[in-house]
C-alpha positions as CSV (number, residue, x, y, z in Angstrom):
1,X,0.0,0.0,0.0
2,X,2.6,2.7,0.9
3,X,4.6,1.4,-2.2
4,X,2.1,2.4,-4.3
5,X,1.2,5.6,-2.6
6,X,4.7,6.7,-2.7
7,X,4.8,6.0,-6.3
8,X,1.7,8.0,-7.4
9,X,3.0,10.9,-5.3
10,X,6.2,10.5,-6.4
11,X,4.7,10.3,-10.0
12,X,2.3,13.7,-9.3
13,X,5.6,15.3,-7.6
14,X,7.4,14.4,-10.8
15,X,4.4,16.1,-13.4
16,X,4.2,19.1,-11.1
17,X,7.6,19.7,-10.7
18,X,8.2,19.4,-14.6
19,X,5.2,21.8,-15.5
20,X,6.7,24.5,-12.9
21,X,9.9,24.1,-14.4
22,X,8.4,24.5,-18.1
23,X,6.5,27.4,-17.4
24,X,8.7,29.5,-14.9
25,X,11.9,28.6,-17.7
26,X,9.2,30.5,-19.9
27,X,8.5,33.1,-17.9
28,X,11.7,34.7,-18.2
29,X,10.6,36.0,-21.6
30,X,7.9,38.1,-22.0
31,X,4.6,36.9,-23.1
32,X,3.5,37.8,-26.9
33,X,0.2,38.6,-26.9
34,X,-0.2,38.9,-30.9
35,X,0.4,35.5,-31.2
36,X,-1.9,34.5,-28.3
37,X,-4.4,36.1,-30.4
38,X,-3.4,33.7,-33.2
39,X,-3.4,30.8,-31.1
40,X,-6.5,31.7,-30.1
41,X,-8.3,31.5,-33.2
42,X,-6.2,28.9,-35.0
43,X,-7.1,26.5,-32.4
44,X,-11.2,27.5,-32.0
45,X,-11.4,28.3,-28.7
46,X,-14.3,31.1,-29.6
47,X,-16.6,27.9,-29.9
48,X,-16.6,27.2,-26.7
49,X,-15.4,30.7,-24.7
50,X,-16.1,34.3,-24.7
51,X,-13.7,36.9,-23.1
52,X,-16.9,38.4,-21.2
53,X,-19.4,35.6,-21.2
54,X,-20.3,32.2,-19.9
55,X,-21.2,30.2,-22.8
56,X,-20.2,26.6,-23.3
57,X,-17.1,27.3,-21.1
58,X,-16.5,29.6,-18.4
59,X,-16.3,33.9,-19.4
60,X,-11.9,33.6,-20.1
61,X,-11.8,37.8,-18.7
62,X,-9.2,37.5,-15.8
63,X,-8.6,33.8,-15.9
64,X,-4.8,35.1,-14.9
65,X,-6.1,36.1,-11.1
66,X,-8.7,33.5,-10.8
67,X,-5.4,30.4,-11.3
68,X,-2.0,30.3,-11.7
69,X,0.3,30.2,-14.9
70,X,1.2,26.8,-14.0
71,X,-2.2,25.9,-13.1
72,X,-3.1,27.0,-16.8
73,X,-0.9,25.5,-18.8
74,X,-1.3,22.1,-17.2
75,X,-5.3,22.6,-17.5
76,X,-4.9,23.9,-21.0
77,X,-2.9,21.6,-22.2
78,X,-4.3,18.2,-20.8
79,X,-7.1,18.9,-18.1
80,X,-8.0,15.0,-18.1
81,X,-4.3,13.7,-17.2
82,X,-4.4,16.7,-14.9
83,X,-7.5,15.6,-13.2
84,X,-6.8,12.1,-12.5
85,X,-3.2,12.8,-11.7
86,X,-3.0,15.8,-9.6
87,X,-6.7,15.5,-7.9
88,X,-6.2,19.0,-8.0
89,X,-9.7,20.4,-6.1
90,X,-10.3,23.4,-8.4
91,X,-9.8,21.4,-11.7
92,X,-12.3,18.7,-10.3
93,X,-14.1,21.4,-9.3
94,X,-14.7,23.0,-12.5
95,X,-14.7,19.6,-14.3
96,X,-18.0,19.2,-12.5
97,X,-19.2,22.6,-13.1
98,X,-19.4,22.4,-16.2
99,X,-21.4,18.7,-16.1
100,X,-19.0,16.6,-16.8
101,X,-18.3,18.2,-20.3
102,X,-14.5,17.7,-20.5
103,X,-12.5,20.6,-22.5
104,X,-10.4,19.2,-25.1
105,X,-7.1,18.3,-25.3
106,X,-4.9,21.0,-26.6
107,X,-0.9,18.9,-26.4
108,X,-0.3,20.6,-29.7
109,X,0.4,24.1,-27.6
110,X,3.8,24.7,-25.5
111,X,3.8,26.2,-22.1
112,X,4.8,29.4,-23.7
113,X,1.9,29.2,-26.5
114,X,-0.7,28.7,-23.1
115,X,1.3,31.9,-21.8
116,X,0.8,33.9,-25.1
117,X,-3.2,33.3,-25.3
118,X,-3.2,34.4,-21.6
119,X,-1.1,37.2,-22.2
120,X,-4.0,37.8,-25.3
121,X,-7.0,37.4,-23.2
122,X,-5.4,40.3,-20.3
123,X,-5.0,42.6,-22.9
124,X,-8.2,42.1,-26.0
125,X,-10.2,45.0,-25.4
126,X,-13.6,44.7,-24.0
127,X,-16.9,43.8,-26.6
128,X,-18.5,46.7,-27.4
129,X,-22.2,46.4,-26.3
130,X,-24.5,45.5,-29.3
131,X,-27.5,48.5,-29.2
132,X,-31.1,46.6,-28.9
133,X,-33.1,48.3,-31.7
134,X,-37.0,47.9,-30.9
135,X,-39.1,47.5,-33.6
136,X,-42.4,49.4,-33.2
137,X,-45.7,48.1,-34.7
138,X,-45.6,51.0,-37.9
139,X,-42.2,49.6,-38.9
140,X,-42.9,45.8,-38.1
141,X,-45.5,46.6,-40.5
142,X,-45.6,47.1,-44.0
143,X,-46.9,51.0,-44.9
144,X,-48.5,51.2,-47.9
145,X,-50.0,54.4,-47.3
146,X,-47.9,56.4,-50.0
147,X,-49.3,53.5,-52.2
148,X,-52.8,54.2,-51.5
149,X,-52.4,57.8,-52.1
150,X,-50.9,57.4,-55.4
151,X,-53.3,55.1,-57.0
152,X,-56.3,57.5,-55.5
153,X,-54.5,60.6,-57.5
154,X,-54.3,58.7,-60.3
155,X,-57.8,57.3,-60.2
156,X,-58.8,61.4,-59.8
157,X,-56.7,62.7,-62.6
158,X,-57.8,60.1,-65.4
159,X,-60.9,60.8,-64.4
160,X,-60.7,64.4,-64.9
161,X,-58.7,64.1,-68.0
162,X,-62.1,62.2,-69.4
163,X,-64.2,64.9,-68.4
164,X,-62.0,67.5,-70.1
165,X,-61.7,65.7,-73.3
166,X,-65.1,65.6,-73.7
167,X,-66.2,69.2,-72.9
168,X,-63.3,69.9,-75.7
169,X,-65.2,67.9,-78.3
170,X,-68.6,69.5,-77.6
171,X,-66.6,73.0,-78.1
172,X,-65.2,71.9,-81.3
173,X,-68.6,71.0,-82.3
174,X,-70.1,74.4,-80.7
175,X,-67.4,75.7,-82.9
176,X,-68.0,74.5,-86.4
177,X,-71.7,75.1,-86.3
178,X,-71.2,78.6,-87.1
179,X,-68.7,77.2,-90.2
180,X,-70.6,75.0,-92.5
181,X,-67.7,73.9,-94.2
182,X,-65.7,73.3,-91.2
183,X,-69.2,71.2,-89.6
184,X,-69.5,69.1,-92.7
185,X,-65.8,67.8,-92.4
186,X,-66.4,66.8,-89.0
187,X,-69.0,65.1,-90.0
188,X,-67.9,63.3,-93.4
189,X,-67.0,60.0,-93.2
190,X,-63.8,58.7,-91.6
191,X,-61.5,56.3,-93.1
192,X,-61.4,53.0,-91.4
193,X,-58.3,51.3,-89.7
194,X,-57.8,49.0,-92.2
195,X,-57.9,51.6,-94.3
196,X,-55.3,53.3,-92.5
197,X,-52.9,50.7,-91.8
198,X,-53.2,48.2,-94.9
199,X,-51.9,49.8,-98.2
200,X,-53.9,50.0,-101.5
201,X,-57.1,48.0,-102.2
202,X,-56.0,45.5,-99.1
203,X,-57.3,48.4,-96.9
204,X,-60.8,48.2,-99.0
205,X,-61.7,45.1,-98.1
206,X,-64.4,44.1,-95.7
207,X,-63.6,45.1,-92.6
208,X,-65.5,41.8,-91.1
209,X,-63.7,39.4,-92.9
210,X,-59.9,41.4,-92.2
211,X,-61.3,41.4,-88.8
212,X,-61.4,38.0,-88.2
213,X,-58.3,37.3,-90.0
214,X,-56.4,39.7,-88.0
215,X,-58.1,37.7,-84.8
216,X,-57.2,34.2,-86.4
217,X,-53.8,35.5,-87.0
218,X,-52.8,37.1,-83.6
219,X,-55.0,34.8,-81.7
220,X,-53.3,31.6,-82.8
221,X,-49.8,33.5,-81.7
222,X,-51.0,33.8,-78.3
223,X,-52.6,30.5,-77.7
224,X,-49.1,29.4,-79.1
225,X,-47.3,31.2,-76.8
226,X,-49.8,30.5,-73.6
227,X,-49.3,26.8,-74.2
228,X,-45.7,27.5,-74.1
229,X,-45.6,29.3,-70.7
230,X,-48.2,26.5,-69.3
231,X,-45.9,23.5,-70.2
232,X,-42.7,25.6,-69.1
233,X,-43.5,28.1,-66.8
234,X,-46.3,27.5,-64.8
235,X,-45.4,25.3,-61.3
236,X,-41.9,25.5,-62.5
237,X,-39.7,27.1,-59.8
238,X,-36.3,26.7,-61.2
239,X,-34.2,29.6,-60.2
240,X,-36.9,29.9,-56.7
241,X,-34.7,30.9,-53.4
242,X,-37.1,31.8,-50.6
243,X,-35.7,33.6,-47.9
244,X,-36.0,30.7,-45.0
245,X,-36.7,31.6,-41.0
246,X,-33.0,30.4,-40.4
247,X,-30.3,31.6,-42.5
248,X,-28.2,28.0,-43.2
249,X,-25.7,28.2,-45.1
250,X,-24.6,24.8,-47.6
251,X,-21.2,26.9,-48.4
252,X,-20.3,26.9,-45.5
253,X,-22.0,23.2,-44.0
254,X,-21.5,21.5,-46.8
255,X,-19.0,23.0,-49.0
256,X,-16.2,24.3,-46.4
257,X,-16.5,22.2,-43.4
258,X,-17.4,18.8,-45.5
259,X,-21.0,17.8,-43.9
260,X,-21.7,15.0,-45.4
261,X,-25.4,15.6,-46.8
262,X,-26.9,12.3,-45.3
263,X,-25.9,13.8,-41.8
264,X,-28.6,16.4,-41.6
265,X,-30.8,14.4,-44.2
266,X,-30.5,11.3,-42.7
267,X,-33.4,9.3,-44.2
268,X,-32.4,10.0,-47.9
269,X,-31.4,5.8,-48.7
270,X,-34.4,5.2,-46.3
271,X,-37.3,6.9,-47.3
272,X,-39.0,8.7,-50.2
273,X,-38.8,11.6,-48.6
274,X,-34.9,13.4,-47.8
275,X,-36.6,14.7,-44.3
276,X,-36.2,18.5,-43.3
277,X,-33.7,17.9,-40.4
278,X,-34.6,18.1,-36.8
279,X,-33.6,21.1,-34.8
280,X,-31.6,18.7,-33.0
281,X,-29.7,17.5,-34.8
282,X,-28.5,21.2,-35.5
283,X,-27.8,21.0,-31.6
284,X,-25.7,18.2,-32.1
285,X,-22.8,20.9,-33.4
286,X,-24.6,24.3,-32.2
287,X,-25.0,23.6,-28.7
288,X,-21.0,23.7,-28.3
289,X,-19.9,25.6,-31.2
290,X,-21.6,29.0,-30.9
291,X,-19.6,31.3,-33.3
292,X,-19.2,33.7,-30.2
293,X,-16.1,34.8,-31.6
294,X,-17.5,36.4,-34.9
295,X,-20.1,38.5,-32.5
296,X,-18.5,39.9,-30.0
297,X,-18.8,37.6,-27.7
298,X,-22.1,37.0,-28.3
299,X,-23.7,34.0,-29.2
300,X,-24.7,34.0,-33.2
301,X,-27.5,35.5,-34.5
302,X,-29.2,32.5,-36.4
303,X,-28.0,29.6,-33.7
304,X,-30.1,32.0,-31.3
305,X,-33.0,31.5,-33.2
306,X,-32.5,28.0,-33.0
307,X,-32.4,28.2,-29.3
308,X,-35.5,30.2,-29.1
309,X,-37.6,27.3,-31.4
310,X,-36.2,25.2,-28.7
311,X,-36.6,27.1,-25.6
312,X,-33.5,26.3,-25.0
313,X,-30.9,28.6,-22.8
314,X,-27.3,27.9,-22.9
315,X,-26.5,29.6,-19.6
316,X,-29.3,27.1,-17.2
317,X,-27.7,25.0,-14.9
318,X,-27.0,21.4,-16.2
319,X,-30.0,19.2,-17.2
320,X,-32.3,22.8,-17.0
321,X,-31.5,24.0,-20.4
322,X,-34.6,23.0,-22.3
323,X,-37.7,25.2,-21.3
324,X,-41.2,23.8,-21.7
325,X,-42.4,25.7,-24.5
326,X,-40.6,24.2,-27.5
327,X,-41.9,25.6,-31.1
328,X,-41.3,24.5,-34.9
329,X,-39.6,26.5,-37.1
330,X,-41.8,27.3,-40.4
331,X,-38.9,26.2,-43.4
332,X,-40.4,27.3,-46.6
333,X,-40.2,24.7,-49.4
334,X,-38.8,25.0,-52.7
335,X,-38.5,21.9,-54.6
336,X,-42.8,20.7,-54.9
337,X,-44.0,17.9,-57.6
338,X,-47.4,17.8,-58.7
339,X,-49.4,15.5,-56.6
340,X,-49.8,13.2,-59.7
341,X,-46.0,12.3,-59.8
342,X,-44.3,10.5,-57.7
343,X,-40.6,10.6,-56.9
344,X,-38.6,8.4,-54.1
345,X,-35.1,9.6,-53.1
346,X,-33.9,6.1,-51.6
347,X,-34.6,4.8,-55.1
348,X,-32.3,7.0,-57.1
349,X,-30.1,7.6,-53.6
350,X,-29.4,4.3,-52.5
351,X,-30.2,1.8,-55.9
352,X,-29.9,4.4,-58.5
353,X,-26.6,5.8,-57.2
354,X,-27.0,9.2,-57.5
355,X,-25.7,12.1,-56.0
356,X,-27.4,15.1,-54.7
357,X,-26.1,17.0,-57.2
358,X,-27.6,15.5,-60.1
359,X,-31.0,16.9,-59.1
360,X,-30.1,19.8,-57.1
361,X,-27.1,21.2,-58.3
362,X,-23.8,22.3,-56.4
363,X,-25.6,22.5,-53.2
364,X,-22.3,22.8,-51.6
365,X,-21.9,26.2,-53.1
366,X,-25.2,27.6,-52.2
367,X,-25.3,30.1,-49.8
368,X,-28.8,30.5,-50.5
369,X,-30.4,27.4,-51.7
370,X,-32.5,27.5,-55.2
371,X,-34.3,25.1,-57.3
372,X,-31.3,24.2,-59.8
373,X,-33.5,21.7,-62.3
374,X,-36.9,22.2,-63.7
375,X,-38.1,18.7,-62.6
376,X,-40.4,18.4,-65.7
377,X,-41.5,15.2,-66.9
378,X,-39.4,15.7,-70.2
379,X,-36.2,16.3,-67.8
380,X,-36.6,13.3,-65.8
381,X,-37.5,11.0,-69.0
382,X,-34.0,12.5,-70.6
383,X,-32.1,11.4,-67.2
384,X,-33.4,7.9,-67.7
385,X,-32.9,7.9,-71.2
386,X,-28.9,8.9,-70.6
387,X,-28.0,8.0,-66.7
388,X,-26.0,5.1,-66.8
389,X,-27.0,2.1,-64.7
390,X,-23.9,0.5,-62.5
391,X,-25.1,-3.2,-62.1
392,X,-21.5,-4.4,-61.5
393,X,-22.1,-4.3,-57.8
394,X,-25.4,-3.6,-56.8
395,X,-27.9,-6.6,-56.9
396,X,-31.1,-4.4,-57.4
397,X,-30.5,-4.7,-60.9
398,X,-29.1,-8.4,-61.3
399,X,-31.9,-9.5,-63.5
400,X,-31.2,-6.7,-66.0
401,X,-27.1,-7.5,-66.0
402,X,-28.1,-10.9,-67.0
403,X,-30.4,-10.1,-69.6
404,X,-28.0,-7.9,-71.2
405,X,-25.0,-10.0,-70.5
406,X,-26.9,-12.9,-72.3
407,X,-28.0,-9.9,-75.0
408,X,-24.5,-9.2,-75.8
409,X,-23.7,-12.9,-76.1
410,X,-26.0,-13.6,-78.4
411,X,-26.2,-10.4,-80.3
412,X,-22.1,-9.1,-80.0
413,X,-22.1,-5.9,-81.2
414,X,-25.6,-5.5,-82.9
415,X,-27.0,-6.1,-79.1
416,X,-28.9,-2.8,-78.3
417,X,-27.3,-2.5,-75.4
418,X,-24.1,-1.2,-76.9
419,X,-24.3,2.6,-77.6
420,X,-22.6,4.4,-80.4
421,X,-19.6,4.3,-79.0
422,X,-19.2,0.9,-78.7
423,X,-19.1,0.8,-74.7
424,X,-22.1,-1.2,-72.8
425,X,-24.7,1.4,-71.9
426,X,-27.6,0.6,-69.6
427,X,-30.1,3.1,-69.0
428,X,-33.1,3.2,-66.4
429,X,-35.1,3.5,-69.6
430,X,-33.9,-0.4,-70.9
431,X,-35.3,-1.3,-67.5
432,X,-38.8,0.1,-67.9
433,X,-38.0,3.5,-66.5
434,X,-40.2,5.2,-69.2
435,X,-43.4,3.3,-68.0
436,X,-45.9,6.2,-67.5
437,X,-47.1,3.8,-63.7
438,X,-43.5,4.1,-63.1
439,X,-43.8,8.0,-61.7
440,X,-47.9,8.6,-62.6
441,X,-50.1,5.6,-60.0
């Protein structure tokens, strides 16, 4: 028994003794707090800290009177081998604080890099306060008062132009009866607007007949071009961005930190549906990594508006956080089929292969998402008319690799599942994906 106690003392003597040594060997020089502040960012520890503010970790402001150097850089650097080795009371202490949510391990930084963020969180000037701006009711609201008054002046001033075009033609007429000449070319005969605006003896013609060519004509043009806009315009949202409730950004998710897309739309290979994902699963990153850095110490705008929907406060004690009162957020949706056509992700995610992209475009650049495709029936049909199948390795389609294995045996190069180029080529369209109950049931 006293063995081993004289060896783990010996052993925590040791650790201390080495730290102290590190650190006061350190001390000599002085700190540099422009580096600190590079350390500080370089290694993220913004997510978790602000200078002036409890938020995932304890407020960092005057951590240099609160412990020691040495106490700092052996916390900072390992807190878990510093714990169990030490039993130091305040590192327990805080340990438990904080719920048992260990800080991470940070072996990467030297004594004097723990010394440099330290000497860079004595000196970063305070946050500047943010100014609450209250929005009353007449600018929550939209005005359209200036509207209002604008179409009424209009409305008055067309309708007082009427009055005085009329009272000029009854004194033009007032007029001219005292001129019988001038009376009797008012009222000779006028010409008519074919007359006027088709030359020669096309102008003579009758004007019924010219009439109705000139509907049949300009008519058909506009049927034309209102079966156009039907068939390519209406309940096609290509180009469609809505402004959502929460600004998320795929840039940043999905193109610069490298979320996977089935992470957040986890029942894509699943389900017909890609699922809009749960606020919790946002929480999963958001309720550590806070962005408190970018704000001024204060937590993000659009992670507080996730904490809001979930009546959720970051500052309660452990196991308090969540408030009764939890609330959806209202996403708006952008890509909607017809109810007549029917469309399952799992199918083209899971058997068919496909990436997101294929439909939706480079997500991963979005900052705003938009409807990238049409999604009309003629640009699905094309996709299975062109998509290449891969039946190598995926057992869905076994039946069709044998046919056309046994196609190509039989047939060699006249077998119709060799395209032009002379490479095998299977399409969903070879394996009935052109069947109108495929998408229509």
């Amino acid at each position: 028994m006293f063995p081993n106690m004289i060896s783990r003392n010996l052993k925590v003597w040791i650790l201390t003794a080495l730290m102290t040594v590190s650190v006061s060997s350190y001390a000599q020089d002085k700190p540099n707090a422009e580096n600190g502040k590079k350390l500080y960012e370089a290694n993220n520890c913004g997510s978790c800290h602000a200078l002036d503010k409890k938020v995932v970790g304890p407020a960092l402001r005057g951590v240099h009177t609160r412990r020691s150097e040495e106490w700092l850089v052996q916390w900072v650097r390992n807190n878990e081998k510093f714990r169990k080795v030490t039993k130091d009371p305040d590192a327990i202490a805080l340990y438990n604080e904080y719920g048992g949510a260990a800080m991470n391990i940070f072996e990467n930084l030297t004594p004097a890099n723990v010394l440099d963020i330290v000497e860079y969180i004595k000196t970063a000037p305070e946050a500047k306060k943010a100014v609450a701006v209250v929005a009353t009711d007449s600018q929550a609201k939209d005005d359209n008062t200036t509207l209002y008054i604008l179409l009424l002046l209009v409305a008055i001033f067309s309708a007082i132009l009427l009055v005085l075009a009329r009272v000029k033609n009854t004194l033009k007429r007032v007029a001219a009866e005292k001129d019988p000449e001038e009376l009797a070319a008012m009222n000779a005969p006028k010409k008519g607007f074919f007359e006027k605006v088709l030359p020669g003896k096309w102008g003579k013609k009758n004007p019924v007949v010219l009439t109705l060519f000139a509907v049949a004509i300009f008519g058909g043009y506009a049927a034309y071009q209102g079966f156009q806009f039907s068939i390519t315009e209406v309940g096609v949202q290509k180009g469609y961005a809505p402004k959502q409730p929460i600004a998320f950004s795929h840039q940043l998710h999905a193109g610069q930190l490298k979320v996977d897309c089935k992470y957040c739309h986890s029942t894509v290979e699943e389900s017909k549906q890609a699922s809009i994902p749960a606020l919790n699963t946002c929480m999963n990153c958001h309720k550590g990594v806070q962005l408190t850095d970018k704000y001024n110490g204060e937590i993000s705008p659009e992670i507080k508006k996730i904490y809001a929907a979930l009546d959720y406060n970051p500052e309660a004690k452990p196991g308090e956080e969540y408030g009764p009162n939890p609330r959806p957020i209202k996403w708006v949706r952008i890509h909607n089929l017809p109810d007549h056509a029917y469309f399952n992700h799992a199918q083209h995610v899971k058997v068919g292969k496909q990436n997101c992209q294929t439909c939706h475009g480079a997500i991963e650049k979005m900052e705003v998402v938009q409807q990238h495709s049409s999604l009309q029936m003629g640009w699905c049909i094309d996709c299975h008319r062109n998509a290449q199948v891969d039946v190598a390795s995926n057992n869905y389609y076994k039946a069709l690799h044998e046919k056309a294995a046994k196609d190509i045996a039989t047939n060699k190069s006249k077998s119709k599942y060799f395209a032009a180029d002379g490479k095998v080529k299977l399409t969903p369209a070879m394996n009935g994906g052109l069947e109108c109950s495929k998408c229509h049931y």
